[in-house]
MIPAGU-287234 format. One record per residue: residue in one letter; x, y, z of N, C-alpha, C, O in turn. Coordinates in steps of 0.1 Angstrom, whole numbers, padded with zeros to 4 digits, always signed. Layout:
BEGIN
AXYZXYZXYZXYZ;...
% end
This chain:
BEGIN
X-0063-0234+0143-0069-0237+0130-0060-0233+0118-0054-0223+0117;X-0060-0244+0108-0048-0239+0095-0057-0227+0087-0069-0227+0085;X-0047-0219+0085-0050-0207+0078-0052-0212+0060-0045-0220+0054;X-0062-0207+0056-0064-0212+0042-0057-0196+0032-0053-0185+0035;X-0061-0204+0021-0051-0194+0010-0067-0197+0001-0074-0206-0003;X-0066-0182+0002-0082-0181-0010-0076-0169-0021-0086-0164-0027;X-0067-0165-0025-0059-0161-0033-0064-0165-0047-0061-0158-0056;X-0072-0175-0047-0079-0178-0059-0094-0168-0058-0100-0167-0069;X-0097-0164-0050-0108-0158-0050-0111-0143-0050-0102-0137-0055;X-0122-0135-0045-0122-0122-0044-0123-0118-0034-0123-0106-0031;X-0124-0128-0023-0121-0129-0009-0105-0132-0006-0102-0143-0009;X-0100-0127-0003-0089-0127+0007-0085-0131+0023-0077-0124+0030;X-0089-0141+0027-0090-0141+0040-0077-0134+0049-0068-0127+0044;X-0076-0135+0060-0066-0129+0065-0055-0146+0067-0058-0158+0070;X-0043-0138+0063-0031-0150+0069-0019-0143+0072-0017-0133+0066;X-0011-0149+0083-0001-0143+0089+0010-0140+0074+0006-0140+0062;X+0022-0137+0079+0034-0130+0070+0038-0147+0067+0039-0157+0075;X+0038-0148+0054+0045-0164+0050+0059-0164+0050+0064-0154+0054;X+0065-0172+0048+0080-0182+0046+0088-0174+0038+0100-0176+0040;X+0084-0163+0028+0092-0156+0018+0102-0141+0032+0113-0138+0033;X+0090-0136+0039+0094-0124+0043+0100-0126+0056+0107-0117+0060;X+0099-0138+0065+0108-0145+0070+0123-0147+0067+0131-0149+0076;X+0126-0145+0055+0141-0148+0056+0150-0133+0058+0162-0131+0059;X+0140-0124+0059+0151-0109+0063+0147-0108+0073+0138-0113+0080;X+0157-0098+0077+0161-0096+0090+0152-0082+0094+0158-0074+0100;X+0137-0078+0092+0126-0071+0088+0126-0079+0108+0132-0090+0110;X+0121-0071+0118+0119-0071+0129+0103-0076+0124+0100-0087+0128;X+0093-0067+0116+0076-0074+0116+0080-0090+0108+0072-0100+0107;X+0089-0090+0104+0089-0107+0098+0083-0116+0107+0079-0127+0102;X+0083-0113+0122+0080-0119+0130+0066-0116+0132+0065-0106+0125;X+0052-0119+0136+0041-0115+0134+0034-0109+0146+0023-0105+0147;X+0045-0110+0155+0038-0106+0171+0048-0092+0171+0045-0081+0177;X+0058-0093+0165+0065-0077+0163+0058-0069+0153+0057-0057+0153;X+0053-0076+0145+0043-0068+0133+0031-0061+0141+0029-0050+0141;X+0025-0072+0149+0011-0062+0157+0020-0051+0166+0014-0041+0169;X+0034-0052+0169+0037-0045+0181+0041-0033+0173+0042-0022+0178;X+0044-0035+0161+0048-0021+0161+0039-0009+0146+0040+0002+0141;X+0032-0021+0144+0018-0014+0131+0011+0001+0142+0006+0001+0154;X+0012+0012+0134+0010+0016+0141+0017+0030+0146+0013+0042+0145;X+0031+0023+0152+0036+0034+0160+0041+0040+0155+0035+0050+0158;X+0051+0045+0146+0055+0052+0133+0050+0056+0122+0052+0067+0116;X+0044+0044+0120+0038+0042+0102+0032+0033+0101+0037+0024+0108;X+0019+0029+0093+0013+0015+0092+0021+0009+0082+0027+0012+0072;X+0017-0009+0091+0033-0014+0082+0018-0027+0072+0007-0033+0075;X+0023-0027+0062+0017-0035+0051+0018-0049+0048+0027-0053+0041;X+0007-0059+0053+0011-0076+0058+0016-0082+0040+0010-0084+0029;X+0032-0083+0048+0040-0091+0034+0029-0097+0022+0026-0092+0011;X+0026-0110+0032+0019-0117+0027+0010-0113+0012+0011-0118+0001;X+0001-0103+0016-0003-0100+0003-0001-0090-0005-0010-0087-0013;X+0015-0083-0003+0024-0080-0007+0026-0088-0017+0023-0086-0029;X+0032-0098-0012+0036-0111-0024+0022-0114-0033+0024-0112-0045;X+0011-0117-0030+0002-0125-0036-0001-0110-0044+0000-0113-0056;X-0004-0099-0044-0003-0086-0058+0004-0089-0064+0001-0094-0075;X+0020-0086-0060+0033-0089-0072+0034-0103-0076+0042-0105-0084;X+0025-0114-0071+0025-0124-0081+0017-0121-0088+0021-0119-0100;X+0003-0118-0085-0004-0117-0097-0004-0108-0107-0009-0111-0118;X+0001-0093-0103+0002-0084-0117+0010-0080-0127+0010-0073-0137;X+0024-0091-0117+0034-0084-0122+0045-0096-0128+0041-0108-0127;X+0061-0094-0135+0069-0106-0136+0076-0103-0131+0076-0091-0128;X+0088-0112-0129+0104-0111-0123+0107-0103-0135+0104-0105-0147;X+0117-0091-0127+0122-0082-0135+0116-0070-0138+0123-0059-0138;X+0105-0070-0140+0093-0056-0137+0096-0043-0129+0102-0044-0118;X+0094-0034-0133+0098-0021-0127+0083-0019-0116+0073-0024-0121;X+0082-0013-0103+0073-0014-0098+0070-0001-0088+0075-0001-0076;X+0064+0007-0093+0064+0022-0092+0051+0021-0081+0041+0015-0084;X+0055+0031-0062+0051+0031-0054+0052+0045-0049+0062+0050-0043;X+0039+0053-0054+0041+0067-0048+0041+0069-0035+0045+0080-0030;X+0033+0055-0026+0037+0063-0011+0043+0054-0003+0039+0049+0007;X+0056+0051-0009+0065+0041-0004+0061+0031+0010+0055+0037+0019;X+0064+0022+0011+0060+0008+0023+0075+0003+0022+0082+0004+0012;X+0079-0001+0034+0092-0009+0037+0085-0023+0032+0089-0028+0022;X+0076-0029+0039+0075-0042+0035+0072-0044+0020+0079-0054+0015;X+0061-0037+0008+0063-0038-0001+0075-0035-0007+0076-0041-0018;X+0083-0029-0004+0099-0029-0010+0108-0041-0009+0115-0046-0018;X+0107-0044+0005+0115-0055+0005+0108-0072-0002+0114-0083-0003;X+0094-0068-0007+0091-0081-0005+0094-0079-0023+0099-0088-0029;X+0091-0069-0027+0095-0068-0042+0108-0072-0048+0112-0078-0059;X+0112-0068-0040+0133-0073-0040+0133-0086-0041+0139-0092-0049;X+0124-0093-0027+0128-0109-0028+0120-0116-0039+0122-0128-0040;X+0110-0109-0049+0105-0113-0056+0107-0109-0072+0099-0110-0081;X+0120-0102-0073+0131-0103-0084+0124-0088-0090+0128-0086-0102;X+0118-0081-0086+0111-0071-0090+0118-0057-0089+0124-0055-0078;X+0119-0049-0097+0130-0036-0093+0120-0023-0088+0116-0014-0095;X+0119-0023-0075+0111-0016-0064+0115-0002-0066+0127-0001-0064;X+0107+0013-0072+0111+0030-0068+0097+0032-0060+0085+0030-0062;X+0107+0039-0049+0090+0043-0040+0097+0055-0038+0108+0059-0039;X+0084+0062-0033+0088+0081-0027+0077+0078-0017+0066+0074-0017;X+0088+0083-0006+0083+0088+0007+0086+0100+0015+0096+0101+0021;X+0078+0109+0015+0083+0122+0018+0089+0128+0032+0094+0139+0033;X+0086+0116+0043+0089+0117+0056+0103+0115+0057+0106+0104+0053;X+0112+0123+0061+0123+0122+0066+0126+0108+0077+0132+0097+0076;X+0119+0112+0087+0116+0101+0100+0117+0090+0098+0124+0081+0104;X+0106+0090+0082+0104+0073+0082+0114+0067+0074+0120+0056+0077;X+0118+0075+0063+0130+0071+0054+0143+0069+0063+0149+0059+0060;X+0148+0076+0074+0159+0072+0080+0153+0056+0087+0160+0046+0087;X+0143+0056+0089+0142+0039+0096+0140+0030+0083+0140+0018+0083;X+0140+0035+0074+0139+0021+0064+0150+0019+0051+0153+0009+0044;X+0155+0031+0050+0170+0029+0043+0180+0022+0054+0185+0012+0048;X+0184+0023+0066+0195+0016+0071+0187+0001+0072+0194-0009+0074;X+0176-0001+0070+0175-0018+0073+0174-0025+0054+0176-0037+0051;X+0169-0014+0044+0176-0021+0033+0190-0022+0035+0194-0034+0033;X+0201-0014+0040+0215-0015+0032+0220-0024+0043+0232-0025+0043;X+0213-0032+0055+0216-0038+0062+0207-0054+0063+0205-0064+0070;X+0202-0050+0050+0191-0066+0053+0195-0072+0043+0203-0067+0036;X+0192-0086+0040+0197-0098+0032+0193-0088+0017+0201-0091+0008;X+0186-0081+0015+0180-0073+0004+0193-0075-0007+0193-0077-0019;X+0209-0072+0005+0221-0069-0007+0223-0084-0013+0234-0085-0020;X+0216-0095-0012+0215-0103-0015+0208-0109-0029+0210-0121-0033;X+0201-0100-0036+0188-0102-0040+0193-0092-0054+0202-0084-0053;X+0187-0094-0065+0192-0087-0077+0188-0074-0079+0197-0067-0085;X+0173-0066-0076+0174-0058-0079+0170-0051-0061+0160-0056-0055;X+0178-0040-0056+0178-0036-0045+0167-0021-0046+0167-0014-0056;X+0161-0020-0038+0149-0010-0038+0154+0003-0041+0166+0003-0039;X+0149+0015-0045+0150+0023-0048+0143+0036-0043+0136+0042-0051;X+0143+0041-0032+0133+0048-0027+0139+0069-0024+0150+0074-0019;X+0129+0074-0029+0132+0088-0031+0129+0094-0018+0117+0092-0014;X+0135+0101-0011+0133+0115+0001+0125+0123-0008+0134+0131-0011;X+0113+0128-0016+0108+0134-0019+0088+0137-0020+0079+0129-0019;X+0090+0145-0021+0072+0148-0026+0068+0139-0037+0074+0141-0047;X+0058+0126-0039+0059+0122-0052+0048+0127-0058+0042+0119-0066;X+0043+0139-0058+0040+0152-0067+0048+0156-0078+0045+0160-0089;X+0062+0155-0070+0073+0158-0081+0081+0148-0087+0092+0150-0093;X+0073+0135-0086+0081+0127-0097+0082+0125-0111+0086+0117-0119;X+0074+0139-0113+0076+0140-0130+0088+0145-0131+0094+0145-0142;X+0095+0151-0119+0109+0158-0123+0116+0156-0124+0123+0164-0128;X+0120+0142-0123+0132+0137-0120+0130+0122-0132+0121+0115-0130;X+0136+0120-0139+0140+0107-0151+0139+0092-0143+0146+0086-0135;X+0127+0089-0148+0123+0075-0144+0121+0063-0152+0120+0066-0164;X+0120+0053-0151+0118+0045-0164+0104+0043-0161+0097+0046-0151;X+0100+0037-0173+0085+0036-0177+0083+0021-0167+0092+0013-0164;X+0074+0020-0164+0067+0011-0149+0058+0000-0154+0050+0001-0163;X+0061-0011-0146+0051-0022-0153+0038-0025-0142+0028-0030-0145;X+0041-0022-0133+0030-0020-0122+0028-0009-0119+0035-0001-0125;X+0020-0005-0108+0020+0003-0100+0009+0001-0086-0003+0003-0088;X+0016-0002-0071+0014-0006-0064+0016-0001-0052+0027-0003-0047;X+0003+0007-0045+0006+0014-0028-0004+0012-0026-0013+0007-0032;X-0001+0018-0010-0015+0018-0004-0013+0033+0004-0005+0035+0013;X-0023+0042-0001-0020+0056-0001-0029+0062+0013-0040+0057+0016;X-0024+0070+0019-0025+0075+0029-0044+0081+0030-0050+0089+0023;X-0048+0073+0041-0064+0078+0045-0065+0091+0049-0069+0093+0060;X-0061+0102+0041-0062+0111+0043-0054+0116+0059-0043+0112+0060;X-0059+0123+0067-0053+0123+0077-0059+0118+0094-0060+0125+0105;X-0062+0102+0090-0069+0090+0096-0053+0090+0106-0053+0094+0118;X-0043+0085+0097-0032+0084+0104-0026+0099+0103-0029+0108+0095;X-0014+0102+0115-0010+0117+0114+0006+0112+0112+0011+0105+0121;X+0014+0116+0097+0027+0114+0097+0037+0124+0100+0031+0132+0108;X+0049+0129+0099+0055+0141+0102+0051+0146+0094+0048+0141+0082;X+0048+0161+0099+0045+0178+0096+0055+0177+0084+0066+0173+0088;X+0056+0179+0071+0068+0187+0059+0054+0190+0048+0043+0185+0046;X+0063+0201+0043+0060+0206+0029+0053+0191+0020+0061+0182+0019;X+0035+0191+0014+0034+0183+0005+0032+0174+0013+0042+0167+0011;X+0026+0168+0023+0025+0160+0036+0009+0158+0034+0002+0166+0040;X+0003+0148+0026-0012+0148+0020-0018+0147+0038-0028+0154+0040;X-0013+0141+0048-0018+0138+0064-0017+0154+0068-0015+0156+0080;X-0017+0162+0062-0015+0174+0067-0027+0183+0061-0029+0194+0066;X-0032+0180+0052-0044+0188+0042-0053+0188+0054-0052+0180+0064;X-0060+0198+0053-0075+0191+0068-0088+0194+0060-0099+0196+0066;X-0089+0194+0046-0103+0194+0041-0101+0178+0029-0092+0177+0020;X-0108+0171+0030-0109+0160+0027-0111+0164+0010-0107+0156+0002;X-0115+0173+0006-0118+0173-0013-0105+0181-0016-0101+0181-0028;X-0100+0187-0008-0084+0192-0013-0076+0176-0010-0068+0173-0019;X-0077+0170-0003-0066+0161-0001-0071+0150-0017-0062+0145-0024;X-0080+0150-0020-0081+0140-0032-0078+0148-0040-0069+0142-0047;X-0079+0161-0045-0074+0169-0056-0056+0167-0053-0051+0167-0065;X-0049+0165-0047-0036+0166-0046-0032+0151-0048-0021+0148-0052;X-0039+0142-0044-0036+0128-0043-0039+0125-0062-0033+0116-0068;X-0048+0133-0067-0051+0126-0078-0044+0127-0088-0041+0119-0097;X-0041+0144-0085-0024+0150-0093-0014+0140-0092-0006+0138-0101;X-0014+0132-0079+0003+0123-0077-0002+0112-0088+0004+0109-0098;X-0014+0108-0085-0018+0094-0095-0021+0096-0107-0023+0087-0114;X-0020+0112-0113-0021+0116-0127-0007+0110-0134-0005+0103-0143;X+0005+0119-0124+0020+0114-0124+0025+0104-0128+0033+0102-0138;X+0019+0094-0118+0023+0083-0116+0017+0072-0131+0024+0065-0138;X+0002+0075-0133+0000+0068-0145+0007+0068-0156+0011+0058-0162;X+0010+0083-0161+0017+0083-0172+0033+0079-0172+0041+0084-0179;X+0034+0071-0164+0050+0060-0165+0044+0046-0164+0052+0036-0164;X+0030+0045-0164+0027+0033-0166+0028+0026-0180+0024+0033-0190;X+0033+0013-0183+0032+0012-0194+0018+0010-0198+0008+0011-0190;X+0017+0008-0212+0001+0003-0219+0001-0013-0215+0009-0021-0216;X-0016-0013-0210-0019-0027-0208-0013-0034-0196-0011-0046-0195;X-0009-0025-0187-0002-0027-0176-0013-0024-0165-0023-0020-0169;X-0011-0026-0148-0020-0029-0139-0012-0020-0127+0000-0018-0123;X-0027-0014-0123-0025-0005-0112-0030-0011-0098-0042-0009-0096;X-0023-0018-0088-0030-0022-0076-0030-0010-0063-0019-0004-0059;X-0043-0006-0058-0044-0002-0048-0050-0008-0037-0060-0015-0036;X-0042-0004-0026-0052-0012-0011-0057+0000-0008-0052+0009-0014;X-0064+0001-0002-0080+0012+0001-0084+0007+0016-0080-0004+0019;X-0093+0014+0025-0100+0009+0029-0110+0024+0032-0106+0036+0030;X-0126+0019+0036-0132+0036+0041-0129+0033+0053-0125+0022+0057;X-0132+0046+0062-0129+0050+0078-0141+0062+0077-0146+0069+0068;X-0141+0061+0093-0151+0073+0096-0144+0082+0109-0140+0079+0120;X-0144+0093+0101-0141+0105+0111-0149+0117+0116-0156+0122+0107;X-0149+0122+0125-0158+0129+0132-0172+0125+0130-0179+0134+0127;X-0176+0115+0131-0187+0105+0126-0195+0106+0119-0208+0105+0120;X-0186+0109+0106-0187+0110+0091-0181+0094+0085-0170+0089+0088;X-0188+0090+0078-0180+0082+0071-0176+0082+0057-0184+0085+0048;X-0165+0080+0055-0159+0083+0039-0154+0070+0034-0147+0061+0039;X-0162+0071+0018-0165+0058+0012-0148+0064-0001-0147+0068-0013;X-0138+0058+0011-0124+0062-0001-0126+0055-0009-0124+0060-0021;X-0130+0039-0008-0124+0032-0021-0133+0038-0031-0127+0043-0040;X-0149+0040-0031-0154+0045-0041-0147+0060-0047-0146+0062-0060;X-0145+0067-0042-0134+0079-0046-0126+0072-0055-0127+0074-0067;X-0119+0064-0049-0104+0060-0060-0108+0056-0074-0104+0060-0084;X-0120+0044-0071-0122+0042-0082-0131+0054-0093-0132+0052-0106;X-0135+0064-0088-0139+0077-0098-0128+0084-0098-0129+0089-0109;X-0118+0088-0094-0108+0090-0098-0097+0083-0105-0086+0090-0102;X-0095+0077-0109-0089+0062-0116-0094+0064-0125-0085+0068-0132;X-0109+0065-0132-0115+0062-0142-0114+0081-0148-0116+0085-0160;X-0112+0086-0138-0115+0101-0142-0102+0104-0152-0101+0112-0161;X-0094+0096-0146-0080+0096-0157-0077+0086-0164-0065+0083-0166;X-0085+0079-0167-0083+0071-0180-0080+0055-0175-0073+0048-0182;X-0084+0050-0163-0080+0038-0162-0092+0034-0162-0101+0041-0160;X-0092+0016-0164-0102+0009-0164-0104+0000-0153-0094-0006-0150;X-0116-0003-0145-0117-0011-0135-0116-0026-0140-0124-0030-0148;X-0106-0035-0135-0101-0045-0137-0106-0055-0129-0108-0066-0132;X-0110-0049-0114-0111-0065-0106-0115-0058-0089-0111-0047-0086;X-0121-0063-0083-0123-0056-0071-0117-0070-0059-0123-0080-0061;X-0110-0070-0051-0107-0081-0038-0114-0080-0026-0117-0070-0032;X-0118-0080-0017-0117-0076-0003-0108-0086+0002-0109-0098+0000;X-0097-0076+0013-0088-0080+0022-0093-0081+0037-0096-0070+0043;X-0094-0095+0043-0095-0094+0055-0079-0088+0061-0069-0093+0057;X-0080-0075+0074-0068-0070+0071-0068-0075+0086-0057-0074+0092;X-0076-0080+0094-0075-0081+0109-0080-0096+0112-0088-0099+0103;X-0078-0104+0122-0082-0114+0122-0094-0113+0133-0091-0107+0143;X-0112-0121+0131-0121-0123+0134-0115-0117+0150-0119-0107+0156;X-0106-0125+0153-0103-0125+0174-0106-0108+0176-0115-0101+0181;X-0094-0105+0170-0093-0093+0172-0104-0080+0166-0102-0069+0169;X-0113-0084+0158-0122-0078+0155-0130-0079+0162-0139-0070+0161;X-0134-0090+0174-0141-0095+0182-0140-0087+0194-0150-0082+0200;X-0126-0084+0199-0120-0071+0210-0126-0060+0208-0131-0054+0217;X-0125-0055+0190-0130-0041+0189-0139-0037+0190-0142-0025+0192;X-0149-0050+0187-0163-0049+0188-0169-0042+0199-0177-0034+0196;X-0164-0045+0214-0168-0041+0227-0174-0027+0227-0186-0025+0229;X-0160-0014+0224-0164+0004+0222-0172+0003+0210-0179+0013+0208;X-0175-0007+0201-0184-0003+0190-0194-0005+0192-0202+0004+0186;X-0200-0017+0200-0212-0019+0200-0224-0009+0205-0234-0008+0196;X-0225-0003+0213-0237+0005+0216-0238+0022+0205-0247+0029+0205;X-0227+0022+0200-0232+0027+0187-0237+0018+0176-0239+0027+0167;X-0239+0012+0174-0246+0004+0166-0234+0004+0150-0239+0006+0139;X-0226+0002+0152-0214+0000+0147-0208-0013+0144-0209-0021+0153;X-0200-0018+0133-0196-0032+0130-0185-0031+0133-0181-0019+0134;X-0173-0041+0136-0160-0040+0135-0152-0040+0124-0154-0050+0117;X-0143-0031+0119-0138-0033+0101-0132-0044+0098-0121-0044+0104;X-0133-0051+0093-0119-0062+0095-0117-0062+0080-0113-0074+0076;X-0118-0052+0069-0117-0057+0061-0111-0041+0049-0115-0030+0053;X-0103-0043+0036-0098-0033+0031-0102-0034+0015-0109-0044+0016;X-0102-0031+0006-0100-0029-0010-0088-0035-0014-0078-0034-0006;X-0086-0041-0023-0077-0041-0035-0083-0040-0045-0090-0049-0049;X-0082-0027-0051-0084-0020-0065-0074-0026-0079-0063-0023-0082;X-0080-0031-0084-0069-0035-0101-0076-0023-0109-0088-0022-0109;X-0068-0016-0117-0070-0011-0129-0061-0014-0135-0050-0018-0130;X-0064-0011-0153-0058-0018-0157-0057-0003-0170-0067+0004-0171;X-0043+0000-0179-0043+0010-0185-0051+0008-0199-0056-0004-0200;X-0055+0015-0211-0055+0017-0217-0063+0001-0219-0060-0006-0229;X-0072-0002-0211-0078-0020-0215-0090-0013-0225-0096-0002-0223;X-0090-0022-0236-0102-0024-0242-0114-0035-0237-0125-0036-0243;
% end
């Protein structure tokens, strides 16, 4: 069945990695290496609507500030003329995604990504330019477990300290936002110890707790129906739905 493009809408359906993130030499460019390896390291972020955010919030040339660094939003920012700074505090993951920038068509491309070994707690420390987006998809708390370091938000284990520290990075991070400029977040809730936590509504009270305005709400199909159909099986006799679906949050700075 042809995959449709609803990119005009607030629905998002799910579509594979398009024709743009195909041309690097990115191993998930392929979409059966994307399921094989989402996951095992790090959750990897589908290009695709990668691109369809940085078309819509942002222009060629744009500075595009990422507190919790993604290889695929990096690379896809590059092929979309955008000058990519992300901070990722994992040693682990930074050694696997710096050698496939300085080895991918990326040196090809005008502005080459920019990504910090650091806490981005501490990116008020260090001289940055003022930002025309700002665009991640910040860690579910400790849903996924990344390496153990100092400042490691997957490492907090009380869920109202990890937003107090998450909200400090996004306090950071706004104030390089320019005015009248757009904040995209991917979100999704999860349930642990069969509690469920309503993150995106968090984000957006904290967003607004510091001065942003809610711009636009999306839902992302992030899994496709088949495979939501598989998960369904251990779900069902809890009386449980399958997720197939995530947030994209727009705020927007200083909007009247």
């Amino acid at each position: 069945m042809k995959e449709k493009d609803t990119t005009y809408s607030s629905l998002w359906l799910f579509r594979k990695n398009g024709k743009l993130y195909s041309r690097t030499k990115d191993p998930i460019a392929n979409m059966k290496n994307f399921r094989q390896v989402r996951g095992k390291y790090f959750s990897e972020f589908n290009p695709t609507v990668a691109e369809n955010i940085i078309n819509f919030w942002s222009e060629k040339d744009d500075v595009i500030l990422d507190p919790f660094a993604g290889r695929t939003r990096c690379f896809v920012s590059a092929m979309k003329d955008r000058k990519y700074i992300g901070f990722e505090i994992s040693k682990e993951v930074i050694d696997k995604i710096i050698p496939m920038i300085n080895t991918n068509k990326l040196k090809e491309y005008k502005h080459k990504p920019e990504i910090f070994n650091m806490d981005s707690f501490n990116l008020d420390k260090i001289n940055l330019p003022m930002v025309d987006l700002i665009f991640s998809c910040p860690p579910y708390w400790n849903l996924e477990k990344y390496e153990s370091c100092e400042g490691q938000l997957s490492d907090v284990k009380d869920y109202n300290e990890f937003l107090e520290r998450y909200k400090q990075i996004m306090k950071k991070s706004i104030n390089l936002l320019k005015e009248d400029k757009y904040m995209a977040l991917v979100v999704g809730d999860f349930r642990k110890n069969k509690k469920y936590y309503t993150f995106h509504l968090d984000n957006i009270k904290i967003m607004q707790e510091l001065g942003m305005k809610l711009h636009d709400i999306i839902i992302i199909q992030s899994v496709s129906f088949d495979i939501a159909n598989k998960r369904f099986g251990g779900l069902k006799r809890y009386l449980m739905t399958s997720k197939v679906h995530e947030y994209l949050l727009v705020f927007k700075k200083n909007a009247i």
